[in-house]
N, C-alpha and C positions, 0 to 999 in steps of 0.2 A: 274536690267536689266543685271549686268553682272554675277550674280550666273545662271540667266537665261542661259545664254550664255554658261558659264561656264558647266552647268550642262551637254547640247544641246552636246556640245566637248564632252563631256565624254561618252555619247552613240554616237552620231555621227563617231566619229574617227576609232574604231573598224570596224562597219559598211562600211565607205568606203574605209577602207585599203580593205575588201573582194571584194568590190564592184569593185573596179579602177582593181581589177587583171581579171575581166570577162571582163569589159568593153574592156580592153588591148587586150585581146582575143579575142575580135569582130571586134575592128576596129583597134588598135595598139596604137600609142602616139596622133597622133592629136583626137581621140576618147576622151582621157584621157583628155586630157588640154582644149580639147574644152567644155566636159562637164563639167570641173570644172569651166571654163570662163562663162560660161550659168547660172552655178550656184552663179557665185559671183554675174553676172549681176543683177540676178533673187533677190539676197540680198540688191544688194544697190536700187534697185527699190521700195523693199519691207516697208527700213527703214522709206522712206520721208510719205508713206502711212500708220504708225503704228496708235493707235490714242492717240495724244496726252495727253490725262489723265494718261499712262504709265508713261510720265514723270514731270510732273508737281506736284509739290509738296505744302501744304499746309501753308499760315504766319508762321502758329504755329508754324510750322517746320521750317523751316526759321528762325525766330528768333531764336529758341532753337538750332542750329548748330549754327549759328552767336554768342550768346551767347558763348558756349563752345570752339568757336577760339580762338574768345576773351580773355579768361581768361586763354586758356591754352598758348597764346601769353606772356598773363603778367605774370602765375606762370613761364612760363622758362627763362624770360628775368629778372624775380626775384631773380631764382636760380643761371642764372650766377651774379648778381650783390655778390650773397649773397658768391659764390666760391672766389670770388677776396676779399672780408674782410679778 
């Protein structure tokens, strides 16, 4: 989700840096902030209705990061025991 995101910024940005300077020109600053206000609304509206299989992720998986905390838990709490001998 957030390369998603991520990516979105990276076309997106360009985009309404051109955008925001016509808009400016049409109607001025409340033009500006209002459309961006509409657009954030328009986002957090968007997120509660995504469908959740985006984000749900499978045991297997689950376990398998649970596992690799795990042990990257114990290799570093290892390593420091191991700097103090």
């Amino acid at each position: 989700m957030i390369s998603i995101l991520a990516g979105l910024s990276y076309v997106i940005v360009p985009f309404a840096e051109f955008v925001s300077g016509q808009i400016f020109h049409a109607g001025g600053y409340y033009a500006v902030y209002g459309t961006s206000l509409g657009l954030t609304l328009l986002g957090m509206i968007y997120v509660p209705l995504m469908p959740s299989s985006m984000f749900k992720r499978s045991e297997e998986s689950k376990e398998k990061s649970a596992g690799k905390s795990k042990n990257l838990f114990i290799r570093g709490n290892q390593s420091l025991i191991d700097s103090y001998k």
